[in-house]
mmCIF entry with sequence, helices, sheets and N, C-alpha, C, O atoms, coordinates in Angstrom:
data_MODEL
# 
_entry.id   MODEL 
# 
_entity.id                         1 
_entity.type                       polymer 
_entity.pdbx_number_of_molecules   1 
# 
_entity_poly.entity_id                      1 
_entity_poly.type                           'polypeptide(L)' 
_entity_poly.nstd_linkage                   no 
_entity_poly.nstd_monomer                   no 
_entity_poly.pdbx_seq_one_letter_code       
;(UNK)(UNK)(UNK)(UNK)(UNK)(UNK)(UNK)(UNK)(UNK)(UNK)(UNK)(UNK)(UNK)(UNK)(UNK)(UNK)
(UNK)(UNK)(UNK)(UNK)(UNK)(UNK)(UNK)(UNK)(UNK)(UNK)(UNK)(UNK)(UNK)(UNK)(UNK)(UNK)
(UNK)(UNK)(UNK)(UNK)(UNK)(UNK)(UNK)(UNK)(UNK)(UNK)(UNK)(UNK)(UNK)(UNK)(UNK)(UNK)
(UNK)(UNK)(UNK)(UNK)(UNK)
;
_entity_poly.pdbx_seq_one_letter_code_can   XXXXXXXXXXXXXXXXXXXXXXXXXXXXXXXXXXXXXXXXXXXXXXXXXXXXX 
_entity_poly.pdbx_strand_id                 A 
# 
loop_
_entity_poly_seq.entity_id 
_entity_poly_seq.num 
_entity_poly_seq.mon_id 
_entity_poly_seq.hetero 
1 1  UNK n 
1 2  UNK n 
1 3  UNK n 
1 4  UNK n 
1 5  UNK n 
1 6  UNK n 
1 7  UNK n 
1 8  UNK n 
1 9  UNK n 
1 10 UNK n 
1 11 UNK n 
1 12 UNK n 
1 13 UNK n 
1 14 UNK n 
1 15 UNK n 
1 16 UNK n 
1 17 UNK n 
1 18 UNK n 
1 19 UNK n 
1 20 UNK n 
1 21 UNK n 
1 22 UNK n 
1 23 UNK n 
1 24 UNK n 
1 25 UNK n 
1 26 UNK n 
1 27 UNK n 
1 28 UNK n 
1 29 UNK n 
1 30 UNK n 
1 31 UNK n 
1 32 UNK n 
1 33 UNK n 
1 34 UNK n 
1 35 UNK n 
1 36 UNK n 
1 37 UNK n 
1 38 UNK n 
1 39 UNK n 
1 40 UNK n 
1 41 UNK n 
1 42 UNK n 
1 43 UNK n 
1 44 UNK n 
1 45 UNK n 
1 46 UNK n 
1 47 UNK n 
1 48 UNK n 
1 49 UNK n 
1 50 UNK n 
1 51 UNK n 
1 52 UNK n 
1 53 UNK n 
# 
_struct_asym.id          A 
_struct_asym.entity_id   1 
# 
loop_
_struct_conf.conf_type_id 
_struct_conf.id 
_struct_conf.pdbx_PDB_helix_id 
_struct_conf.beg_label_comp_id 
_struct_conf.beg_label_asym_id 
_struct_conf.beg_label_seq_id 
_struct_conf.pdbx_beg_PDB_ins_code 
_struct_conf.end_label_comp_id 
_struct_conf.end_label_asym_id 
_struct_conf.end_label_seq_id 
_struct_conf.pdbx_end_PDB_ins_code 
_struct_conf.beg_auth_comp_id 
_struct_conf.beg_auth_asym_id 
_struct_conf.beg_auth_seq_id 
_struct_conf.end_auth_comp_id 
_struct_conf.end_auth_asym_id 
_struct_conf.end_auth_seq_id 
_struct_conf.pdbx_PDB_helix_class 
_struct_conf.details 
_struct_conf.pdbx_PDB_helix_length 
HELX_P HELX_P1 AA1 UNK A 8  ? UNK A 13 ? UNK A 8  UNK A 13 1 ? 6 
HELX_P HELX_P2 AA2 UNK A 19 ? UNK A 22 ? UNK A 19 UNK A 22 1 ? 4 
HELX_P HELX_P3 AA3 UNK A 23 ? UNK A 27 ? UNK A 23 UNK A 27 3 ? 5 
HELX_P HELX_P4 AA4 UNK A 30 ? UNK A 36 ? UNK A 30 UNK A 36 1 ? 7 
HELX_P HELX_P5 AA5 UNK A 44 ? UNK A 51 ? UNK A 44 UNK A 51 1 ? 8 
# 
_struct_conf_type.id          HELX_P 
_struct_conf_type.criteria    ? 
_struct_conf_type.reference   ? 
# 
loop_
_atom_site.group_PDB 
_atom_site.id 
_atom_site.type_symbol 
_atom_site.label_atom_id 
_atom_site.label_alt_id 
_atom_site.label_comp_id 
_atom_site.label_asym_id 
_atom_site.label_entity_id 
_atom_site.label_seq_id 
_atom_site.pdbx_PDB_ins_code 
_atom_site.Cartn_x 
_atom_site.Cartn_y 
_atom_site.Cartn_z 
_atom_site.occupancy 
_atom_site.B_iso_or_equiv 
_atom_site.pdbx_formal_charge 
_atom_site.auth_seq_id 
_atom_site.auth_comp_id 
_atom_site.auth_asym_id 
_atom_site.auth_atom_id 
_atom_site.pdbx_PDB_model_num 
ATOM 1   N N  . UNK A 1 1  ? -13.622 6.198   9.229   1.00 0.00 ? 1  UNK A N  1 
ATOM 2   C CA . UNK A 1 1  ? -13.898 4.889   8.674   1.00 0.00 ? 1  UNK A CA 1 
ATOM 3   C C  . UNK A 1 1  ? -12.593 4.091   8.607   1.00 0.00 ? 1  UNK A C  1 
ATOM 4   O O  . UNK A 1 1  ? -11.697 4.866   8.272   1.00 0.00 ? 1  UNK A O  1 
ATOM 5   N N  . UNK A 1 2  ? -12.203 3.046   8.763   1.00 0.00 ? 2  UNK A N  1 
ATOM 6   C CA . UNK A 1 2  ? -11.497 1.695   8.980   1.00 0.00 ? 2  UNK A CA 1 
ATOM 7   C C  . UNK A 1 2  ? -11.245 0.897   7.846   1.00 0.00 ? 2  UNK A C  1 
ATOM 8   O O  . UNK A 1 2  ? -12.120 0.042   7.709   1.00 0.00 ? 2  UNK A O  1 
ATOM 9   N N  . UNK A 1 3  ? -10.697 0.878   7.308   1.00 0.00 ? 3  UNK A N  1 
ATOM 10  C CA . UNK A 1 3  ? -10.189 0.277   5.761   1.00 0.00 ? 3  UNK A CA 1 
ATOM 11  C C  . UNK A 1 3  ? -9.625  -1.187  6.302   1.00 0.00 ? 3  UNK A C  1 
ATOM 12  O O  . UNK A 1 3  ? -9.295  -1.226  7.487   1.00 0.00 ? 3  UNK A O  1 
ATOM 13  N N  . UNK A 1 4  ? -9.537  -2.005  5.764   1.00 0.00 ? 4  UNK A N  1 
ATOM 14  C CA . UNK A 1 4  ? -8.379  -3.373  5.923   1.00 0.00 ? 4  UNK A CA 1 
ATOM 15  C C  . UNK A 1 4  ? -7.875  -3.400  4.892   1.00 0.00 ? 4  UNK A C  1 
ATOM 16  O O  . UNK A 1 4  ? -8.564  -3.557  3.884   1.00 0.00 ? 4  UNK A O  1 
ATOM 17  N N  . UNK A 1 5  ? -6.204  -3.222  4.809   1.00 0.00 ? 5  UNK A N  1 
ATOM 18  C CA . UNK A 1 5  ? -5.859  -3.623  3.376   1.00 0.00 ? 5  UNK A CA 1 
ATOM 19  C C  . UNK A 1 5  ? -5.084  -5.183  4.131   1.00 0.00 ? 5  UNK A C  1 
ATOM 20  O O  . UNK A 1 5  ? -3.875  -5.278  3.919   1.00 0.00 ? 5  UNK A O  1 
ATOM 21  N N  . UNK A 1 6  ? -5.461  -5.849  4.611   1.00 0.00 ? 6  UNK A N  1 
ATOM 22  C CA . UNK A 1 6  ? -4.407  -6.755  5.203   1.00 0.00 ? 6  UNK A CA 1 
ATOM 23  C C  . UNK A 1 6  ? -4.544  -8.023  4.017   1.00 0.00 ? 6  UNK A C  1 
ATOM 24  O O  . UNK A 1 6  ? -4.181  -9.143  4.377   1.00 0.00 ? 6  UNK A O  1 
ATOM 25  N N  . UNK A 1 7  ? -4.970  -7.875  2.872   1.00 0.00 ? 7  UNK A N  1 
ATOM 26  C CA . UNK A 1 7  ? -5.150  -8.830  1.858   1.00 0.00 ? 7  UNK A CA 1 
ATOM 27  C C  . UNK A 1 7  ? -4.150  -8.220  0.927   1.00 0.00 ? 7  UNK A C  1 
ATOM 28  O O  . UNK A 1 7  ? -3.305  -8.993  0.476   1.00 0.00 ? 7  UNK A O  1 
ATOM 29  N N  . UNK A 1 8  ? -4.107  -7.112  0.605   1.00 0.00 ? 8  UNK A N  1 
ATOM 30  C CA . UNK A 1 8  ? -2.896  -6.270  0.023   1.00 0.00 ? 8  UNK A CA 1 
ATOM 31  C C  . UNK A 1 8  ? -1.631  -6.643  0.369   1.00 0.00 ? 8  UNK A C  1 
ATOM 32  O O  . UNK A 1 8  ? -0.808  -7.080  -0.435  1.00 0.00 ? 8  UNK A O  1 
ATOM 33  N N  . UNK A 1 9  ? -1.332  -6.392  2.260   1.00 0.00 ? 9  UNK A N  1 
ATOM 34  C CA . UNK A 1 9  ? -0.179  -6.602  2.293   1.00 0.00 ? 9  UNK A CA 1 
ATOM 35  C C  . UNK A 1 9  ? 0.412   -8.013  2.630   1.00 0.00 ? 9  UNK A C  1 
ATOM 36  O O  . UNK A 1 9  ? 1.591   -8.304  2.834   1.00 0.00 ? 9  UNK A O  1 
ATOM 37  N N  . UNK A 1 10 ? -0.642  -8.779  2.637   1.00 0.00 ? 10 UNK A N  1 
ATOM 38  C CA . UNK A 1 10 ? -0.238  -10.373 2.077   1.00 0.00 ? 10 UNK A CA 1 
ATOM 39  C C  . UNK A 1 10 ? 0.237   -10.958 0.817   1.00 0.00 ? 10 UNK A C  1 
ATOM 40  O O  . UNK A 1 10 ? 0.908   -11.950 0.534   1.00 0.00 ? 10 UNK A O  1 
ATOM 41  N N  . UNK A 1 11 ? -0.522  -9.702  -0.069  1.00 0.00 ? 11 UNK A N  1 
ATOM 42  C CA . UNK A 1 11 ? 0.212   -10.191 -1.005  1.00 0.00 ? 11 UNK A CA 1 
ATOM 43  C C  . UNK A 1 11 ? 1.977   -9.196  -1.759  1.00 0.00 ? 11 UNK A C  1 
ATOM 44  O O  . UNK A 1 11 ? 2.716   -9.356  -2.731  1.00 0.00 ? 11 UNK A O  1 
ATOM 45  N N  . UNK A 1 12 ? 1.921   -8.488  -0.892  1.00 0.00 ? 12 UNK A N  1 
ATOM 46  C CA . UNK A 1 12 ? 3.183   -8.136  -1.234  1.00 0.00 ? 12 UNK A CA 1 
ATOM 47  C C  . UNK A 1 12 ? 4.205   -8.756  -0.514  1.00 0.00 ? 12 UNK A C  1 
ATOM 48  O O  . UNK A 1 12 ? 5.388   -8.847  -0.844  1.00 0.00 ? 12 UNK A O  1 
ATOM 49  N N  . UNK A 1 13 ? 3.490   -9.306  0.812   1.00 0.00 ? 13 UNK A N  1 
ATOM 50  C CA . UNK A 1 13 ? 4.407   -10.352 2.132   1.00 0.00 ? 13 UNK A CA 1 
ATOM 51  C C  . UNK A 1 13 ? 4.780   -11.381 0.890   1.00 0.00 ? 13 UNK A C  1 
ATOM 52  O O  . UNK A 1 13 ? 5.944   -11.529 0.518   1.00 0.00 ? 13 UNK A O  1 
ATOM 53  N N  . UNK A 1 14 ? 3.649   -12.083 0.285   1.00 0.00 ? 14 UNK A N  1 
ATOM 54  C CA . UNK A 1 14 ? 3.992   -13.268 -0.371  1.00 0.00 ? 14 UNK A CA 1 
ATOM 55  C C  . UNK A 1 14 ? 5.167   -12.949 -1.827  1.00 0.00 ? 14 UNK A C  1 
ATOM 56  O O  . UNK A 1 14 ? 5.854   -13.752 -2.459  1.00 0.00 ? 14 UNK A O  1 
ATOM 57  N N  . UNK A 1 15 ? 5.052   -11.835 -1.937  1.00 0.00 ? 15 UNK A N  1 
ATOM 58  C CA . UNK A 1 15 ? 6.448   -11.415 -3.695  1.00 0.00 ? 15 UNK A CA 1 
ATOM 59  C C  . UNK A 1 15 ? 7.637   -10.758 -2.373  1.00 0.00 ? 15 UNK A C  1 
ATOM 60  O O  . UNK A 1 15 ? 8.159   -9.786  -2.920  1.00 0.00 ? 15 UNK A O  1 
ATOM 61  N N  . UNK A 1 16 ? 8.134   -10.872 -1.180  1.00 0.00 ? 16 UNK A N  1 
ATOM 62  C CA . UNK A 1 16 ? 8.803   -10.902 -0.488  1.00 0.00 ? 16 UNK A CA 1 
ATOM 63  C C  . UNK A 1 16 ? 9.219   -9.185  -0.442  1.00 0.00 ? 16 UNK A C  1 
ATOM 64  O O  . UNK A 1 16 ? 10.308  -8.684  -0.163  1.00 0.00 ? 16 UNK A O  1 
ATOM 65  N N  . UNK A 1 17 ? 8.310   -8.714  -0.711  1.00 0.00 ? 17 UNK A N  1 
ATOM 66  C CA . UNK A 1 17 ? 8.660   -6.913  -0.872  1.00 0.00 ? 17 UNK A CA 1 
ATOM 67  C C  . UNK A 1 17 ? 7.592   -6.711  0.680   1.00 0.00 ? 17 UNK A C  1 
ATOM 68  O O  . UNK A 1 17 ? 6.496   -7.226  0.900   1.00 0.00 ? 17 UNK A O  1 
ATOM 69  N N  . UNK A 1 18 ? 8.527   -5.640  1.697   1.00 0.00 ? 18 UNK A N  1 
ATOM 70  C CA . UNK A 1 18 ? 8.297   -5.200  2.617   1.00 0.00 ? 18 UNK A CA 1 
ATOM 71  C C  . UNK A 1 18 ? 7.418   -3.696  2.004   1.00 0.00 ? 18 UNK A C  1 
ATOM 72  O O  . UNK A 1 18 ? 7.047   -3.455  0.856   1.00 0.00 ? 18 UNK A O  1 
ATOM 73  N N  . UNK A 1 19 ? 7.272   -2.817  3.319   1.00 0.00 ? 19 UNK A N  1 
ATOM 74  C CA . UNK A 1 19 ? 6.664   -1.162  3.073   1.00 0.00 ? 19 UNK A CA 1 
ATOM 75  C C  . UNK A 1 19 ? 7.366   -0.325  2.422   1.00 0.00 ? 19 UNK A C  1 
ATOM 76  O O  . UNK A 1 19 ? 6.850   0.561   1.740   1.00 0.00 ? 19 UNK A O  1 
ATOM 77  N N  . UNK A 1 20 ? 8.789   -0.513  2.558   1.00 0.00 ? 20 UNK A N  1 
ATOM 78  C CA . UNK A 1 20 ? 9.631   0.106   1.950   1.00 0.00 ? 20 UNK A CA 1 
ATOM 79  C C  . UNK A 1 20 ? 9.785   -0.078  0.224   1.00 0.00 ? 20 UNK A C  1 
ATOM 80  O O  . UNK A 1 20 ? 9.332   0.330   -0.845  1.00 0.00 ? 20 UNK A O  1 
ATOM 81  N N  . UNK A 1 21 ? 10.428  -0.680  0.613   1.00 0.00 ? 21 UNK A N  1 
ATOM 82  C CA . UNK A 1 21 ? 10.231  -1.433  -1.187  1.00 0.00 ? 21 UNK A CA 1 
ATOM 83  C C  . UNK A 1 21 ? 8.825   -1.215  -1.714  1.00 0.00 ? 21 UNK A C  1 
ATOM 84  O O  . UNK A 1 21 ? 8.878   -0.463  -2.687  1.00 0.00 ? 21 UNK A O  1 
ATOM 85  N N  . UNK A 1 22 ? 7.729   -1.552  -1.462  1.00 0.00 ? 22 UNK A N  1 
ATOM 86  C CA . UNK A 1 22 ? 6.684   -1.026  -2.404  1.00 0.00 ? 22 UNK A CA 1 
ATOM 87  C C  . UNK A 1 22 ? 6.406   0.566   -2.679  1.00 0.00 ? 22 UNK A C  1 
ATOM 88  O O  . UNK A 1 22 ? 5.935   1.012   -3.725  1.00 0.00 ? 22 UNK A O  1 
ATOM 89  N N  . UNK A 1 23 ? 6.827   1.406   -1.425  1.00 0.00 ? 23 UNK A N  1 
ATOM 90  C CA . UNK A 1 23 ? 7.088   3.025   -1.492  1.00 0.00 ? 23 UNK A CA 1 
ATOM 91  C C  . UNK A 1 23 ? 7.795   2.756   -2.779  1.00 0.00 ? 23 UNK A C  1 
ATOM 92  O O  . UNK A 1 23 ? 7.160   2.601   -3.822  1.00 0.00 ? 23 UNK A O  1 
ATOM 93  N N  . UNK A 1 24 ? 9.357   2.685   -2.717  1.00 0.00 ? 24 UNK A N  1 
ATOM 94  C CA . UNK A 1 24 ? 9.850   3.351   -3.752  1.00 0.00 ? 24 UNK A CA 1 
ATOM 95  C C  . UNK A 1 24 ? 9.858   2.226   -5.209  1.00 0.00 ? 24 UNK A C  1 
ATOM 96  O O  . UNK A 1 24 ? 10.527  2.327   -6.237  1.00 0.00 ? 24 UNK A O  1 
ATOM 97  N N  . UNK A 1 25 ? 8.825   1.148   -4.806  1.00 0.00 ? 25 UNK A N  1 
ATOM 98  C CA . UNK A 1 25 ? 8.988   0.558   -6.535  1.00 0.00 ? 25 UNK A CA 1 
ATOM 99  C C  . UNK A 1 25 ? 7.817   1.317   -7.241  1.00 0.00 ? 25 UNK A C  1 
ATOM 100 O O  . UNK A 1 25 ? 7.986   1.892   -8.316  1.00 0.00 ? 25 UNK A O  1 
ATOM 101 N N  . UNK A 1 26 ? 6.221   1.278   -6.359  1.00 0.00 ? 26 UNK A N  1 
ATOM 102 C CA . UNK A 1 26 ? 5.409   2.192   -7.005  1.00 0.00 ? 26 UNK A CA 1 
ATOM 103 C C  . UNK A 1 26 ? 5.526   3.515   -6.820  1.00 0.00 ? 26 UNK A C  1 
ATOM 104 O O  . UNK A 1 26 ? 5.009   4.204   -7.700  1.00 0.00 ? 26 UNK A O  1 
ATOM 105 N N  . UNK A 1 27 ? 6.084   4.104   -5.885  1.00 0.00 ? 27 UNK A N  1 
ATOM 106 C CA . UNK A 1 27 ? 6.018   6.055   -5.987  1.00 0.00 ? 27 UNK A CA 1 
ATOM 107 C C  . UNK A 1 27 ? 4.906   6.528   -5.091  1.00 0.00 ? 27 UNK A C  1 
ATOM 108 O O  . UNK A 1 27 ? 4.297   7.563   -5.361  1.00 0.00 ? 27 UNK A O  1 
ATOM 109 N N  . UNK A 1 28 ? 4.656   5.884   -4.155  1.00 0.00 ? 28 UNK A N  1 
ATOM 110 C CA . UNK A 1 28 ? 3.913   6.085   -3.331  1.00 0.00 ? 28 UNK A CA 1 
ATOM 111 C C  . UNK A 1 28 ? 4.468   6.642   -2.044  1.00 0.00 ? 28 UNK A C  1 
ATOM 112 O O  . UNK A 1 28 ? 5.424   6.028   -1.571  1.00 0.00 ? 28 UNK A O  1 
ATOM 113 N N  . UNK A 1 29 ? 3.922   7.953   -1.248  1.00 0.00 ? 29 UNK A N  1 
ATOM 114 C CA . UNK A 1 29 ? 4.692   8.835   -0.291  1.00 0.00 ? 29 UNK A CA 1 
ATOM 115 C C  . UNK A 1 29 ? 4.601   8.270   0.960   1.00 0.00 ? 29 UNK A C  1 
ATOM 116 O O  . UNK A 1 29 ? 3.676   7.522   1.277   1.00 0.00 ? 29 UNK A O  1 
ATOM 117 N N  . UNK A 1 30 ? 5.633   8.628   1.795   1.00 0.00 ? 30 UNK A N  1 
ATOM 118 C CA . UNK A 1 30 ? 5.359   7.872   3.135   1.00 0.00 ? 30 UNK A CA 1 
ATOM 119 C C  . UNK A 1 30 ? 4.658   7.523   4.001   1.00 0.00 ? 30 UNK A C  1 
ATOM 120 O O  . UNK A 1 30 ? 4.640   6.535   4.735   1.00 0.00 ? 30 UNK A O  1 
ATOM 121 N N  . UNK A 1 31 ? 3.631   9.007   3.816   1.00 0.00 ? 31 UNK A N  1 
ATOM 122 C CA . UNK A 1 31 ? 2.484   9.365   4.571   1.00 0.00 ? 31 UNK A CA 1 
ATOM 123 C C  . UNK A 1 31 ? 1.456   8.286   4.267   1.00 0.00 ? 31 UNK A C  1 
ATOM 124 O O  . UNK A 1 31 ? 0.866   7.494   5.002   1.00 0.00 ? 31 UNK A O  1 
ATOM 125 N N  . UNK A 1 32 ? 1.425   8.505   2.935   1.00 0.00 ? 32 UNK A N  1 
ATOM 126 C CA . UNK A 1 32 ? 0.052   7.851   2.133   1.00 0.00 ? 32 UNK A CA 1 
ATOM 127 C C  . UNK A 1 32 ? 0.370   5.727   2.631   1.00 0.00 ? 32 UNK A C  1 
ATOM 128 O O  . UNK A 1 32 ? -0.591  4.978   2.807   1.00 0.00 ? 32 UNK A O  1 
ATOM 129 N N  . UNK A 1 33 ? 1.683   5.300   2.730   1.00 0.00 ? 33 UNK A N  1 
ATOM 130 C CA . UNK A 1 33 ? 2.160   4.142   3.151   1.00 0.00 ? 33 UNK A CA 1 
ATOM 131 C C  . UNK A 1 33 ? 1.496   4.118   4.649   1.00 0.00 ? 33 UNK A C  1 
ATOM 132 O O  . UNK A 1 33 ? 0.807   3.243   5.172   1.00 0.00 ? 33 UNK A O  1 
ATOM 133 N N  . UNK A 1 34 ? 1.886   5.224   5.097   1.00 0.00 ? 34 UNK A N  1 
ATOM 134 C CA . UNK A 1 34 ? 1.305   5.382   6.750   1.00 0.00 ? 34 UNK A CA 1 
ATOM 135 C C  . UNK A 1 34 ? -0.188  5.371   7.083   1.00 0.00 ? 34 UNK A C  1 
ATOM 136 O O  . UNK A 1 34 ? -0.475  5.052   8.237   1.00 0.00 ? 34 UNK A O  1 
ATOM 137 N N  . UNK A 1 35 ? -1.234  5.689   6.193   1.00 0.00 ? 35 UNK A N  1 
ATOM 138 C CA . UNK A 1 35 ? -2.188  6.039   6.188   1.00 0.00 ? 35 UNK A CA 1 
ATOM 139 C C  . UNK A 1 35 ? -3.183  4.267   5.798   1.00 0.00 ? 35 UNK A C  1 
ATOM 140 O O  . UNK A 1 35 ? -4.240  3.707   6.089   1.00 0.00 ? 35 UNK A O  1 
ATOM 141 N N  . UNK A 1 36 ? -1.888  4.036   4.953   1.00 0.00 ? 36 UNK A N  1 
ATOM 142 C CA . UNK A 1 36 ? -2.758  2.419   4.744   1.00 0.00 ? 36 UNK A CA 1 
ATOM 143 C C  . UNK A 1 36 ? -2.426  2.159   6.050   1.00 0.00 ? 36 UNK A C  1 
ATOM 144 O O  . UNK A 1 36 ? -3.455  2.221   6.722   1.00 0.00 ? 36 UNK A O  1 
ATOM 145 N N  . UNK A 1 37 ? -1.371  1.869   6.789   1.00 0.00 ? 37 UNK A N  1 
ATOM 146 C CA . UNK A 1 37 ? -0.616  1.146   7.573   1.00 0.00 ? 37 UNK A CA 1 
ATOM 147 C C  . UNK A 1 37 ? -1.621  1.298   8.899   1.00 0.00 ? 37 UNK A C  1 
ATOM 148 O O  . UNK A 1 37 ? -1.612  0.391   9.732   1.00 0.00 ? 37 UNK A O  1 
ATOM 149 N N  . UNK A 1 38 ? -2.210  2.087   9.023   1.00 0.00 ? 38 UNK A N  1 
ATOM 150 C CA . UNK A 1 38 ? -3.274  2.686   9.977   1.00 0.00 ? 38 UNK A CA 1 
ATOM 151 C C  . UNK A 1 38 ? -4.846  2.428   9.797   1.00 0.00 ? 38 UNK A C  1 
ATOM 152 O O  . UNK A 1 38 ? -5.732  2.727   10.598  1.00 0.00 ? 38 UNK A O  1 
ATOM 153 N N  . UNK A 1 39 ? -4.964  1.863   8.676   1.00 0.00 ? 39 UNK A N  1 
ATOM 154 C CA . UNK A 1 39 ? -6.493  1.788   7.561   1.00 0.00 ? 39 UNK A CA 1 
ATOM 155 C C  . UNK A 1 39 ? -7.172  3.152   7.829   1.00 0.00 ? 39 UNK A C  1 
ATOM 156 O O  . UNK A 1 39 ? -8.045  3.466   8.639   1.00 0.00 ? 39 UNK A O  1 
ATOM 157 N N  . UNK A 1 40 ? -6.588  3.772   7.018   1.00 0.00 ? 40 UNK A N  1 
ATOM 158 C CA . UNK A 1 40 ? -7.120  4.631   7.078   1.00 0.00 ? 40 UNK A CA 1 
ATOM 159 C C  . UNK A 1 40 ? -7.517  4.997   5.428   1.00 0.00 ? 40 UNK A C  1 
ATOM 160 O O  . UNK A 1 40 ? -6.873  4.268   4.673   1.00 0.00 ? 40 UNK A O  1 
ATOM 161 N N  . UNK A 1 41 ? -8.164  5.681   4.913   1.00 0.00 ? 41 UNK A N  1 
ATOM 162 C CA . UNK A 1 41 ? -8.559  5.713   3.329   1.00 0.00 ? 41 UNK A CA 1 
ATOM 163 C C  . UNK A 1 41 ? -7.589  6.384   2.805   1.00 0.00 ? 41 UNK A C  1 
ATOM 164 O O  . UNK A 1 41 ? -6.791  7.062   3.452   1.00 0.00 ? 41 UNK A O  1 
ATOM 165 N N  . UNK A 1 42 ? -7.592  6.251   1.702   1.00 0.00 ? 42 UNK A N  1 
ATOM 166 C CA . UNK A 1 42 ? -6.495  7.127   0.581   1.00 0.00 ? 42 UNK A CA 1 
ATOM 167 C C  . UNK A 1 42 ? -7.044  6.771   -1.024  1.00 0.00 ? 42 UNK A C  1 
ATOM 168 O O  . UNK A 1 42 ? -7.990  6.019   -1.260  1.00 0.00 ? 42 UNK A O  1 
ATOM 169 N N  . UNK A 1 43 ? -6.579  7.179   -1.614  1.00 0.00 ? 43 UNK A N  1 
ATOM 170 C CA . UNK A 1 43 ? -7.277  7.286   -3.142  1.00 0.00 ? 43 UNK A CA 1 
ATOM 171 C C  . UNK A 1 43 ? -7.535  6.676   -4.217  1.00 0.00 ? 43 UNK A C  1 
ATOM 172 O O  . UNK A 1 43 ? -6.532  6.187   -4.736  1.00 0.00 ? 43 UNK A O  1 
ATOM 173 N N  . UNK A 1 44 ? -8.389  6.528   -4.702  1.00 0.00 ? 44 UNK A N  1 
ATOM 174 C CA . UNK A 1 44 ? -8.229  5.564   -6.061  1.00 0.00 ? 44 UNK A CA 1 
ATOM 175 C C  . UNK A 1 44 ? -6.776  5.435   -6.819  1.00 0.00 ? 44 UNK A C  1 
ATOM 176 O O  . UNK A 1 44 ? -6.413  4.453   -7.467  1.00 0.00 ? 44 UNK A O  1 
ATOM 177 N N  . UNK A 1 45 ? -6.144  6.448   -6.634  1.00 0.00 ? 45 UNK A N  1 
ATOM 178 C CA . UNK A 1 45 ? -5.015  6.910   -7.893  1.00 0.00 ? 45 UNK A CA 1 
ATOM 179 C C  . UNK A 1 45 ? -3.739  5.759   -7.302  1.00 0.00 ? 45 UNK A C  1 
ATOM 180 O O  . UNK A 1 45 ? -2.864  5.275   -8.020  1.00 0.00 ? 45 UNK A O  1 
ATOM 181 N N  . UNK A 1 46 ? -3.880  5.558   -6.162  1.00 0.00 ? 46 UNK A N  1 
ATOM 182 C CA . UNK A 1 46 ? -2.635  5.222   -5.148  1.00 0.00 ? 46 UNK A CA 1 
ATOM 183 C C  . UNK A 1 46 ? -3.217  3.942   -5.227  1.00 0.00 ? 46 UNK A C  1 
ATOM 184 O O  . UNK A 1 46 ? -2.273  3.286   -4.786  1.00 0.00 ? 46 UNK A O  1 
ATOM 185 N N  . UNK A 1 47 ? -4.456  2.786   -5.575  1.00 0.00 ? 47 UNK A N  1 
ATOM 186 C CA . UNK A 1 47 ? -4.780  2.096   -4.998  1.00 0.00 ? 47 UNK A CA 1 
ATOM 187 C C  . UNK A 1 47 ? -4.443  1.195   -6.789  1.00 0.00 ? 47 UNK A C  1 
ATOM 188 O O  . UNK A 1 47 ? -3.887  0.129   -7.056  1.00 0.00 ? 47 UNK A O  1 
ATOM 189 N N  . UNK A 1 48 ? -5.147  2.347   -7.743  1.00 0.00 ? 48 UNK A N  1 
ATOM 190 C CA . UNK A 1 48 ? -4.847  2.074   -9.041  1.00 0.00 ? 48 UNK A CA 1 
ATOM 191 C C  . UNK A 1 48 ? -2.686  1.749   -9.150  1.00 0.00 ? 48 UNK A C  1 
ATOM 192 O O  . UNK A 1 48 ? -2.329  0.596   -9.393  1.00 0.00 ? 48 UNK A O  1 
ATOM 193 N N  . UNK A 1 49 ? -1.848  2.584   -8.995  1.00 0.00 ? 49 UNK A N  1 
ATOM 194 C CA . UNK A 1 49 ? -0.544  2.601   -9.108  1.00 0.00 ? 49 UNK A CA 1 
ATOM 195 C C  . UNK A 1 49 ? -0.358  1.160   -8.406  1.00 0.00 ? 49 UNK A C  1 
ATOM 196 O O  . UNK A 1 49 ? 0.015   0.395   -9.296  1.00 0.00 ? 49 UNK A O  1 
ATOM 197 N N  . UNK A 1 50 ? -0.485  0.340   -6.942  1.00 0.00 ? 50 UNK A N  1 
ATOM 198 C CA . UNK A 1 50 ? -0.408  -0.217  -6.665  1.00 0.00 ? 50 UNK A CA 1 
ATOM 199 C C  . UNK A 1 50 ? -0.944  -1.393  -7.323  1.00 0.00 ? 50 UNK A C  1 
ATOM 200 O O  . UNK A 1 50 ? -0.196  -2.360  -7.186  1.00 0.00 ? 50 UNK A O  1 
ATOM 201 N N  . UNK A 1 51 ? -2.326  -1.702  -8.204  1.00 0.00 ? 51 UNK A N  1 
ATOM 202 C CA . UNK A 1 51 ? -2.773  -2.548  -8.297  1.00 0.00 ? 51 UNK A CA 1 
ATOM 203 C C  . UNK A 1 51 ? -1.951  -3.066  -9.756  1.00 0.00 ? 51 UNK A C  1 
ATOM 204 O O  . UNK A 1 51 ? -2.208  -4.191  -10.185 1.00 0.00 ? 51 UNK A O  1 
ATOM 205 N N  . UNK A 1 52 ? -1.208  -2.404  -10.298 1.00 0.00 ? 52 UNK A N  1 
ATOM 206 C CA . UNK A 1 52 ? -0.263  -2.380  -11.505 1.00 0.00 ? 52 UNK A CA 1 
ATOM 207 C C  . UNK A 1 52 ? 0.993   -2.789  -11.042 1.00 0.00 ? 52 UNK A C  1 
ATOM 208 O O  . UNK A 1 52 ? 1.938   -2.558  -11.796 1.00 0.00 ? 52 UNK A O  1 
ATOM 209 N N  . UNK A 1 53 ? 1.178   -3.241  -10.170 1.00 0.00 ? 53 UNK A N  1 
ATOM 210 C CA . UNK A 1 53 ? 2.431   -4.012  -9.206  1.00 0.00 ? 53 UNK A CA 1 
ATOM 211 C C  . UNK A 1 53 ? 2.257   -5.431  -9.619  1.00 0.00 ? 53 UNK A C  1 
ATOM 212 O O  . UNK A 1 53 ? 2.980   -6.306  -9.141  1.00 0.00 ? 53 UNK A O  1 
# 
C-alpha cells in the first residue's frame, strides 16, 4: 500500500527543516525517515512524535 505524506513534508519544507533535521529534532530512525520517503507505512507512534513538532 502507497501512503502520501507529501502534505507533511510541505509542511516541514514551509518551518525550513529538511529530512535531516526532523530525524534528529523528533527521534525518528533513518529507516523509518526512509520508509516515509518511499510512502511506505510506518506507525502511529512515529506519526504521533511527529505530529507534536
Amino acid at each position: 500500500m502507497k501512503v502520501s505524506y507529501n502534505g507533511l513534508w510541505k509542511t516541514f519544507i514551509d518551518k525550513g527543516m529538511n529530512k535531516k533535521e526532523l530525524k534528529e529534532k523528533v527521534g525518528i530512525a533513518p529507516a523509518t525517515a526512509g520508509k516515509m520517503g518511499r510512502g511506505e507505512l510506518v506507525g502511529m507512534e512515529v506519526l504521533y512524535k511527529i505530529g507534536k513538532e
